[in-house]
C-alpha positions in Angstrom: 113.9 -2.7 -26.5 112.6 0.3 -27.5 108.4 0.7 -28.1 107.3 1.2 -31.4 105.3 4.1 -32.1 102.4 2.6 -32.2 103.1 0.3 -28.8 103.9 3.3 -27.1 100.4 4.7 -27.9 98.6 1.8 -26.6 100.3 1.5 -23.8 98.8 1.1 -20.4 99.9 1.3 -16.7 98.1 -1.1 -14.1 97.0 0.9 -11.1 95.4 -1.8 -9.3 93.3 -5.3 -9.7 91.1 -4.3 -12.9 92.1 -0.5 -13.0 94.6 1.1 -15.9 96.0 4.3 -17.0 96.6 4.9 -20.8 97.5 8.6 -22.1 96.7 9.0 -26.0 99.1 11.0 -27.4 99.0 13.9 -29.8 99.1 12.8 -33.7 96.9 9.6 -33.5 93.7 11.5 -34.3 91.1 10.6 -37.3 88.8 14.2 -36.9 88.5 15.3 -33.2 89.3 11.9 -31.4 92.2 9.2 -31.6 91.6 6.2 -34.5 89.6 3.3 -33.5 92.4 1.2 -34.0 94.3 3.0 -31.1 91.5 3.4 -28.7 90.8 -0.8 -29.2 94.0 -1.5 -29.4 94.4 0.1 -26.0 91.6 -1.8 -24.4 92.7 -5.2 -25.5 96.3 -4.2 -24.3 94.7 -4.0 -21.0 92.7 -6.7 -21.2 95.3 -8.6 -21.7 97.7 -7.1 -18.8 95.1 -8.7 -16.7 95.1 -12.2 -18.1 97.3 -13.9 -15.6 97.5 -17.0 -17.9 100.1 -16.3 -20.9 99.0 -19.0 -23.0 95.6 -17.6 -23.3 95.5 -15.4 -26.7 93.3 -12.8 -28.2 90.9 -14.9 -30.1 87.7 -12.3 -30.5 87.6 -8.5 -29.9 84.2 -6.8 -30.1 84.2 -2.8 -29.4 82.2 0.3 -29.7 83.7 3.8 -29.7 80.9 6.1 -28.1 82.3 9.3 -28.5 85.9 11.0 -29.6 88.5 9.8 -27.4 91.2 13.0 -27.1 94.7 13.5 -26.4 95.5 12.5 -22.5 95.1 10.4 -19.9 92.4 7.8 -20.0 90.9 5.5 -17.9 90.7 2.0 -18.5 88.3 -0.6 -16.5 88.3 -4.1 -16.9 86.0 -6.9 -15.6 86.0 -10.4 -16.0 83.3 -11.6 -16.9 84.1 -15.3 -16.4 86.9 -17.6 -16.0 86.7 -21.0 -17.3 89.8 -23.7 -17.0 90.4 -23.2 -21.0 88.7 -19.7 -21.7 88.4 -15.9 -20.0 86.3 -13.7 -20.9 86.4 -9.3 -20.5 84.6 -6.4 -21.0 86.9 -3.2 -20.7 85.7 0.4 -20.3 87.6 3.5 -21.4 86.7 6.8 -20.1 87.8 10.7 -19.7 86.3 12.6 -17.1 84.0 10.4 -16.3 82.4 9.6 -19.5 82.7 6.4 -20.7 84.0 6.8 -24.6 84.7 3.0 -25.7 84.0 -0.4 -24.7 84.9 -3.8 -25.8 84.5 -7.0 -25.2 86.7 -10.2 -25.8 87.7 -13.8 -25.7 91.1 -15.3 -24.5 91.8 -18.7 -24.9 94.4 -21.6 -24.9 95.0 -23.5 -28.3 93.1 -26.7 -28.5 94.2 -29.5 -30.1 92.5 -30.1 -33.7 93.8 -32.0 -36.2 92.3 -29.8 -39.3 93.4 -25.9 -40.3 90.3 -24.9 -42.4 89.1 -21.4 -44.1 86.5 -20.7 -46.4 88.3 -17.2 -47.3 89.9 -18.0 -50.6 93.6 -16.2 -50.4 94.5 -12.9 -52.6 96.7 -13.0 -55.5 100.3 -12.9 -54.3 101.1 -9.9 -55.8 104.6 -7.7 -55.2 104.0 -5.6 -52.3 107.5 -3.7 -52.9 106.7 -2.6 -56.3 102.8 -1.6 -55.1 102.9 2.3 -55.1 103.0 3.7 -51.3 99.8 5.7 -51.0 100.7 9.5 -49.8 98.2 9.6 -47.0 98.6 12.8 -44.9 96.8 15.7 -43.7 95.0 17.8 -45.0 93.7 15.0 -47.7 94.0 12.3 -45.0 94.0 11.7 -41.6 96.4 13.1 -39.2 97.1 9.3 -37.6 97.7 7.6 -41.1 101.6 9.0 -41.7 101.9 6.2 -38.8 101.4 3.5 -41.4 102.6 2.1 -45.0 99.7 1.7 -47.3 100.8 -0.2 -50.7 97.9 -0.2 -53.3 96.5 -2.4 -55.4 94.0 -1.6 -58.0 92.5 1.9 -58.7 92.8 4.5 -56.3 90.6 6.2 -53.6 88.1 8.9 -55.0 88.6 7.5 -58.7 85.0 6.5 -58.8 85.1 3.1 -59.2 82.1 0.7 -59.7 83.1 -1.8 -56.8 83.8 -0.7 -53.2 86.8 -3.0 -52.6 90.4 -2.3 -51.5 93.8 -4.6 -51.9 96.9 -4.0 -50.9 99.4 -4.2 -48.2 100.4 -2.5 -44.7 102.6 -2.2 -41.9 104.0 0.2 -39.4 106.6 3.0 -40.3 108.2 2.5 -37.1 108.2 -1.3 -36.8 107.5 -3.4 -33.4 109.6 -6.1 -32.4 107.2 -8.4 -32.4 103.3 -8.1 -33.9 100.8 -8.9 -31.1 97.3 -8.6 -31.2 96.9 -4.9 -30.4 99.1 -4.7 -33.8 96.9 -6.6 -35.9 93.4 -4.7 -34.3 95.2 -1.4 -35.7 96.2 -3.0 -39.0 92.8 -3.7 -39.6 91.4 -0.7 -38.9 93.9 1.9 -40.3 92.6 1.5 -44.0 90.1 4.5 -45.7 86.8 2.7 -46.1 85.2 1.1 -49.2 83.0 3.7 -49.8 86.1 5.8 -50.9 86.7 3.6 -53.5 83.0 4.7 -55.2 83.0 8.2 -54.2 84.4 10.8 -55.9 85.7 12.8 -52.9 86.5 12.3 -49.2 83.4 12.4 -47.3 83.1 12.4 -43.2 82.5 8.6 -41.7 82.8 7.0 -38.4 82.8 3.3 -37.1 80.3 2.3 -35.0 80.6 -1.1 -34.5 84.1 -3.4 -34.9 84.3 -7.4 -34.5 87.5 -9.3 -35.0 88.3 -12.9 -35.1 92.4 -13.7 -34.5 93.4 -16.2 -36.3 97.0 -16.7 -36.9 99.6 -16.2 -33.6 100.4 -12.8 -34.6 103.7 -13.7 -32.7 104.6 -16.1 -35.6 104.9 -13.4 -38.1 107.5 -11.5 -39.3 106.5 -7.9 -38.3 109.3 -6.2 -41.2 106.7 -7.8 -43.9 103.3 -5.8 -44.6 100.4 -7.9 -44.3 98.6 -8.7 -47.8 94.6 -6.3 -47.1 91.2 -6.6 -48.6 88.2 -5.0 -47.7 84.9 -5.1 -49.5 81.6 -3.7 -48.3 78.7 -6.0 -48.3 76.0 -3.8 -47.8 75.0 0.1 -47.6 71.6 0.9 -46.4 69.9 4.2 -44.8 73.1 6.0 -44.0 74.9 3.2 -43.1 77.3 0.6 -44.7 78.7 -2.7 -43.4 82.0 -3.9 -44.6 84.3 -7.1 -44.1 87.9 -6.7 -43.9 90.7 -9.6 -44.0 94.6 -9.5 -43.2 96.7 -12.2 -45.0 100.6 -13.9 -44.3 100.8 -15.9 -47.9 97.9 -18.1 -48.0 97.1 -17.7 -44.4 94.5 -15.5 -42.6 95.7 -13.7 -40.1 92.3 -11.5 -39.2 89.1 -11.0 -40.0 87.1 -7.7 -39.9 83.5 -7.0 -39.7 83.0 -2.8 -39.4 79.5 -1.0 -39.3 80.0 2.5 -40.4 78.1 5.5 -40.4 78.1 8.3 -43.4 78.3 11.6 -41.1 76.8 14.0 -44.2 
C-alpha cells in the first residue's frame, strides 16, 4: 500500500541497533524548519521501530524541538532507557550535522486489564463536520506545511479578535493513511494555529517549546477517512509565553490529549 503523505515524511530507515535515518522533505516547513508535528512524529516512528514487542503502544510522548529542523537527511538516536516485563521506556535524539535539534521522550506499554473506562474531559458538541467551512490555510497567510491537512471550523475565525482563546473543529489528512497510528495522531494535534490567534488581530510569529501527549484511544481502531472532532484552549499566558491544552475526540471518546508551551517570538 502506498504511504500517505504524511507517513512518507516521517519515515525512518533503521541503520543499526538504536541508529535511524529519516530525510524531511521539502513542503513540511512552519518558518525556516519542518512542523513540530513532523519532527515528533518522526522520533516516535523510530521509537517505535525499535520496540521489539508489538503489543506495546504509544501511551506518553514528551519532546522538545531545539532548533529548526531543515529539509534532508536526519539523524535519529534512540536509547532505552529501561525495559520492564509490561512497560519500555525511550529517549530519541534527532540531529543534522551534528547538532542535536529535537528530543523526546516516551512510554510504551501493553494494555492492562481494568474493568472501568473513565475521563474527566466532558465531550464537544457533536456538531456536522461536513457542513463546517474548510479553512483556506496556505502560504503566504499560513504555513507552507498546513495545505497537508483539512481544518473544518467551528466558531469565529482566526484573527477576528475574539475574547476567548479557544478553537473547535475538525481535521484530517488530505492524502489519507491506511490506517491512523500514533505518529498520525502526534501530527493531528499539533497541526492547528494556536489559541492566541483566536484573540489577536493578525498573525504573529510563535514557536513551541515544550509538547506532552497522553494516547488514549488505539488509534488503530479508528476510521482514518473521518476527521477527528479538535479543541484547544489556552490556560494561561504569562511573560511572553502561553500554555495551552489541546484534545482530539472519536464521538464521545478521547482520543489525545495535548499540553503545548509556546513562546511569542515578537
Amino acid at each position: 500500500m502506498a504511504l500517505s503523505d504524511f507517513e512518507a515524511a516521517t519515515a525512518v530507515e533503521q541503520l543499526g541497533e538504536g541508529t535511524f535515518r529519516a530525510v524531511i522533505p521539502d513542503g513540511w516547513q512552519q518558518g525556516r524548519g519542518a512542523f513540530g508535528g513532523v519532527v515528533l512524529a518522526t522520533l516516535l516512528r523510530a521509537i517505535l521501530r525499535a520496540e521489539p514487542d508489538r503489543h506495546r503502544a504509544a501511551r506518553t510522548l514528551a519532546g522538545d524541538i531545539c532548533g529548526p529542523v531543515m529539509p534532508g537527511p536526519a539523524d535519529v538516536q534512540i536509547r532505552g532507557l529501561r525495559r520492564g516485563s509490561n512497560q519500555s521506556n525511550f529517549v530519541a535524539e534527532l540531529s543534522q550535522g551534528g547538532a542535536v535539534l529535537a528530543i523526546a521522550t516516551a512510554v510504551l506499554s501493553k494494555a492492562r486489564p481494568s474493568s472501568r473506562q473513565f475521563t474527566r474531559a466532558t465531550p464537544p458538541s457533536p456538531g456536522d463536520w461536513q457542513t463546517a467551512p474548510v479553512l483556506p490555510i496556505a502560504p503566504p497567510m499560513g504555513p507552507t506545511f498546513a495545505p497537508h491537512y483539512e481544518y473544518r471550523l467551528e466558531g469565529p475565525w482566526p484573527f477576528s479578535g475574539h475574547p476567548v482563546p479557544e478553537i473547535g473543529g475538525w481535521i484530517r489528512e488530505r492524502t489519507l493513511p491506511g490506517q491512523l497510528d500514533a505518529p498520525a495522531i502526534i501530527g493531528r494535534l499539533d497541526a492547528w494555529f494556536p489559541t492566541l490567534y483566536m484573540i489577536e488581530p493578525q498573525p504573529r510569529p510563535v514557536s513551541t517549546v515544550q509538547f506532552t501527549a497522553e494516547l488514549i484511544a488505539d488509534p488503530a481502531a479508528l476510521d482514518p477517512a473521518l476527521p477527528l472532532r479538535y479543541r484547544a484552549e489556552m490556560i494561561s499566558q504569562r511573560d511572553g509565553f502561553f500554555l495551552e491544552g489541546r484534545e482530539l475526540w472519536h464521538g464521545n471518546e478521547v482520543v489525545a490529549l495535548n499540553q503545548q508551551t509556546f513562546v511569542i517570538i515578537k
